[in-house]
C-alpha positions, -999 to +999 in steps of 0.1 A: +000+000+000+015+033-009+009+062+007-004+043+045-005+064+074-002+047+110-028+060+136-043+088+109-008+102+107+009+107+072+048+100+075+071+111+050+107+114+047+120+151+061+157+141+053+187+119+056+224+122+066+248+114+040+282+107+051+313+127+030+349+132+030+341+168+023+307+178+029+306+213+011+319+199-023+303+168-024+264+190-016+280+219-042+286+189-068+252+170-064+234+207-063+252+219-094+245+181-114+206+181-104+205+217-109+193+225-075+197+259-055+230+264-034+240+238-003+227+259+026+247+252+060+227+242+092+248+230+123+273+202+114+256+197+078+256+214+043+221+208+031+206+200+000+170+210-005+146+190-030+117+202-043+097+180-026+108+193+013+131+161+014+168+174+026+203+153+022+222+167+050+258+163+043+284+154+073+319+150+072+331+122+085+369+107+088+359+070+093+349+047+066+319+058+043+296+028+035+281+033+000+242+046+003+215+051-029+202+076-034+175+077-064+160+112-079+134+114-098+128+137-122+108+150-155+119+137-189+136+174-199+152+171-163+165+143-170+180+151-204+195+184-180+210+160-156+221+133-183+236+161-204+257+169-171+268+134-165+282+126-199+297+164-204+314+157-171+328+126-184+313+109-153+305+067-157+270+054-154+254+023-160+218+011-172+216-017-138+231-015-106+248-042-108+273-020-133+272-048-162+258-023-186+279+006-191+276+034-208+239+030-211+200+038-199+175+019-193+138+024-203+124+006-173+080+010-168+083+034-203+109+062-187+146+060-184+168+061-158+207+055-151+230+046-120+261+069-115+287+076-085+293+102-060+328+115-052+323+096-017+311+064-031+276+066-029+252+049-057+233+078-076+201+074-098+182+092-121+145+081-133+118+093-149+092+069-136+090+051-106+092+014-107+061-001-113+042+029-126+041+021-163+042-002-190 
């Protein structure tokens, strides 16, 4: 069931700590790629606002960074914006997570999407639709 509530009250995500080696240019690089306003520091974090009032609070960290996803999705010209980013960047992405498709998107429920890496290690997606909407 999408979309349950527990007790009457909706939950949704408010945000999530992502672990860096350098918080204020790995939220300045995911901003500038997704084409997203400015990091914004609060406290120990550099924040990343998306549109939809979910925040990736960034935190530098000295001990070992275990790789996260992170998926975004986005519009089909936001994603040719993003994509068009990726590949002028010379950045690596894959059609699967499981990296055996390189160089490649896949078309998964009619959209497209593609897997790529953050400077700390952390598993990025794009999508236009989200799995099992579509055809």
């Amino acid at each position: 069931m999408v979309g349950r509530s527990v007790g009457g009250m909706a939950v949704e995500l408010n945000h999530t700590i992502v672990a860096s080696r350098d918080k204020v240019r790995s939220a300045t690089a995911l901003a500038e790629l997704l084409g997203l306003s400015e990091p914004k520091p609060f406290g120990p974090f550099i924040v990343v606002e998306l549109s939809n009032g979910v925040s990736l609070d960034f935190m530098d960290t000295e001990g070992e960074i275990h790789s996260q996803h992170y998926a975004f999705l986005l519009s089909e010209t936001e994603f040719d914006e993003v994509f068009g980013r990726i590949t002028a960047q010379g950045m690596e992405y894959w059609a699967d997570p499981t990296q055996r498709q390189p160089g490649e998107i896949n078309t998964r429920d009619g959209g497209r999407g593609c897997y790529f890496m953050s400077p700390d290690g952390h598993y990025l997606e794009i999508l236009t639709r989200p799995y099992g909407s579509g055809s």
